[in-house]
C-alpha positions in Angstrom: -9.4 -45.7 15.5 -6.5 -47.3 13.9 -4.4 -50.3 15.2 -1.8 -48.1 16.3 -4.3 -46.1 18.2 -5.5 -49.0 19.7 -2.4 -50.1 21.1 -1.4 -47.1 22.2 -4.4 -46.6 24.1 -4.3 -50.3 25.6 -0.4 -49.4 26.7 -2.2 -46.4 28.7 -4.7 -48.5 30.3 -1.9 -51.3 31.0 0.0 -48.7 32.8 -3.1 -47.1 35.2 -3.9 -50.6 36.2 -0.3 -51.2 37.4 0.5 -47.7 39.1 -2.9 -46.7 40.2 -4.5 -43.3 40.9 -1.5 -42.3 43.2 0.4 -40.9 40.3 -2.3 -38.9 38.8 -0.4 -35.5 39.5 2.9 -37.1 38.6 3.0 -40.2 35.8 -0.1 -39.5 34.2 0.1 -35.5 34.0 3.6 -36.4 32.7 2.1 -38.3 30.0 0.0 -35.3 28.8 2.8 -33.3 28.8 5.2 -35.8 26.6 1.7 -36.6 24.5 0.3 -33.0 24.3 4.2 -31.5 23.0 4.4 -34.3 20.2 0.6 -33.6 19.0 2.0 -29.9 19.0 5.3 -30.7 16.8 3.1 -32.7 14.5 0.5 -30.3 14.0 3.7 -27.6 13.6 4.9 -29.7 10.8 1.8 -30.2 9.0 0.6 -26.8 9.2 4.6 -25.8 7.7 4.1 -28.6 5.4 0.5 -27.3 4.0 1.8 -24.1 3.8 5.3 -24.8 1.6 3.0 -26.6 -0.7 0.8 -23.9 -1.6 3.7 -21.6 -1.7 5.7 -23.8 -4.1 2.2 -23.5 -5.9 2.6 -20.0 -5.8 6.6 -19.5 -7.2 5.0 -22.0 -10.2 2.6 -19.6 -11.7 5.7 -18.0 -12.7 5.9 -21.0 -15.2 4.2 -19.6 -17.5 5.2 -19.7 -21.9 5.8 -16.1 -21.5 7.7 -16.0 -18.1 4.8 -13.7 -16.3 2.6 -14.6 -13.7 -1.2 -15.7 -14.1 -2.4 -12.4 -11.9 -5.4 -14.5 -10.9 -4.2 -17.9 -10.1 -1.4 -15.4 -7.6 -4.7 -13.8 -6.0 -6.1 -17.3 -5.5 -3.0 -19.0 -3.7 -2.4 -16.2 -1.5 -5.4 -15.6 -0.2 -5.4 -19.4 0.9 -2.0 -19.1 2.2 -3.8 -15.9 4.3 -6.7 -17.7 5.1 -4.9 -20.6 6.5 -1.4 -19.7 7.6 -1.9 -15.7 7.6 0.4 -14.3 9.8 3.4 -17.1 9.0 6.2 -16.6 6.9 5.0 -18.6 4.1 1.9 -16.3 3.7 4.1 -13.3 4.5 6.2 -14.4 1.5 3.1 -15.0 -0.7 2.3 -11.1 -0.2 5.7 -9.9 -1.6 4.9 -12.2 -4.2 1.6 -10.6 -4.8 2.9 -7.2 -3.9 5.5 -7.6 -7.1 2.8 -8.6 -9.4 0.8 -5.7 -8.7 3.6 -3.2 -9.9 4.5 -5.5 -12.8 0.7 -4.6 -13.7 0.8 -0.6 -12.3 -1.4 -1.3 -9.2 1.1 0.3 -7.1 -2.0 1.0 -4.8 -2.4 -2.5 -4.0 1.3 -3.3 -4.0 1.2 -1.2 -0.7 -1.3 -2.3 0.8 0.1 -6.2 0.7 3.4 -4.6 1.9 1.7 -2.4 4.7 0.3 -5.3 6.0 3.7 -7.2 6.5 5.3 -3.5 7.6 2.5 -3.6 10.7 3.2 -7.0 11.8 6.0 -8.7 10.0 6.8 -12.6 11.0 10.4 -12.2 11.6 12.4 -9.0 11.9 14.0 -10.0 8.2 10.6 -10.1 6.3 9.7 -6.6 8.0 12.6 -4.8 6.6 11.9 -6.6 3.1 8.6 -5.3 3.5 9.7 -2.0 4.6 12.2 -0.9 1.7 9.5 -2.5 -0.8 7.3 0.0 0.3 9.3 2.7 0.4 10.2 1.9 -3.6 6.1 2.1 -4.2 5.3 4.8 -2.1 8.6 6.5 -4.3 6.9 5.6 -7.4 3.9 6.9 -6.1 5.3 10.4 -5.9 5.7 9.9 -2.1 9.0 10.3 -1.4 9.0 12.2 1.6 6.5 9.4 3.1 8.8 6.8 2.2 12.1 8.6 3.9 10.2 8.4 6.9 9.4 5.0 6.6 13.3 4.4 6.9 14.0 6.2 9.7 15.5 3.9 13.0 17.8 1.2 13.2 17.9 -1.9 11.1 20.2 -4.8 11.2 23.7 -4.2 9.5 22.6 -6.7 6.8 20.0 -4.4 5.5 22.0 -1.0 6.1 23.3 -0.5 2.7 20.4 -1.4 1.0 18.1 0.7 3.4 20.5 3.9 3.0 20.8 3.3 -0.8 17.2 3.6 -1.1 17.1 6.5 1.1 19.8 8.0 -1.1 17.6 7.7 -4.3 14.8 9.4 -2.3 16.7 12.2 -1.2 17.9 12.5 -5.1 14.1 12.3 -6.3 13.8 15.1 -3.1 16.7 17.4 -4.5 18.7 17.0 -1.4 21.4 15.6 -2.9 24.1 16.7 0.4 22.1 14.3 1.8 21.7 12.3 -0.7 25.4 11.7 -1.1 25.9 11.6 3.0 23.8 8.2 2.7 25.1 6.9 -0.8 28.5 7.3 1.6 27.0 5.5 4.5 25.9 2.4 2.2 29.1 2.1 0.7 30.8 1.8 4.0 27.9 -0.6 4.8 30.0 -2.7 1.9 33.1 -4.4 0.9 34.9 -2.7 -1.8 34.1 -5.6 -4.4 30.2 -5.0 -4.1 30.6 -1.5 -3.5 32.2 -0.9 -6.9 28.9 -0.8 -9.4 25.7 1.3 -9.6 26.6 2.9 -6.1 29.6 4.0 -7.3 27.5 5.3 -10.4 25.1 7.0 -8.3 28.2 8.6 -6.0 30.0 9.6 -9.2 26.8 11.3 -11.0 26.4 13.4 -7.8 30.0 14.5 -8.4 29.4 15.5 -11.8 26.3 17.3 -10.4 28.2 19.2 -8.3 31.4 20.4 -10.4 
């Protein structure tokens, strides 16, 4: 026990011996409380600050002579970051990570299932949708369009609508329903201010013009 400990624990004994057993629902369960909610906060920052660390870890492998992630050092960090924070945001992060490098190598089948895994039970509602329009981009690629489309349908916070109805636009394209297709090209420029929606929406809303005349 350290010398801190010590006198923390001497402070305690001081304070029984003064107050007595009188105050053992009020002082001393009081005590716990303050005690109990610091140990918590400390153990909530070391777990966060274990967790950054290995994930900083992870975002390095990208330092590699030729820019591209060592596959197997990615595999290794994230399945700490699972096996010791899995369900956080850190290890949440670590399976987009891993989720990329799969379809940098053509494992689109285990690029979905690290993003099906977020999809089911995402840390924060941000992550999910990430997650979610990921998937939908493999599942695409995959020849799966009409699995992915469904994957899209509800609501989903503003800051992801023209993303999410781009994507379902370029599904709908892949589909043949181009109607559609330009009904939610439409709906994501709206979604946009005209500066960012001038670019390769506008090149997508303009082909399907073409395709039309």
């Amino acid at each position: 026990m350290s010398s801190t400990e010590d006198e923390h624990l001497a402070d305690l004994k001081d304070w029984w011996s003064r107050n007595g057993k009188p105050l053992v629902t009020g002082g001393l369960l009081a005590l716990v409380i303050v005690f109990g909610w610091q140990a918590f906060h400390k153990y909530q920052s070391n777990q966060s600050q274990g967790a950054s660390v290995l994930y900083q870890q992870l975002l390095e492998t990208t330092l590699t002579p030729d820019g591209k992630p060592d596959a197997a050092r990615v595999a290794d960090l994230a399945g700490k970051l699972n096996s010791e924070f899995g369900g956080s945001a850190y290890a949440q992060y670590g399976s987009l990570f891993v989720a990329k490098v799969a379809v940098d190598s053509g494992k689109l089948d285990d690029a979905a299932t690290e993003l099906k895994a977020i999809v089911a039970k995402p840390s924060n509602p941000a992550l999910g949708e990430i997650a979610r329009q990921r998937l939908a981009q493999v599942l695409a690629a995959q020849d799966k369009a009409e699995e992915a489309l469904k994957l899209l349908e509800g609501d989903t916070d503003k800051a992801f609508l023209a993303t999410r109805e781009e994507l379902k636009g370029d599904l709908l394209v892949q589909l043949g329903r181009t109607d559609d297709a330009n009904k939610a090209y439409q709906k994501a420029k709206a979604a946009l201010s005209d500066e960012a929606a001038v670019g390769g929406l506008q090149i997508k809303l303009d082909d399907l013009a073409k395709g039309d005349a």
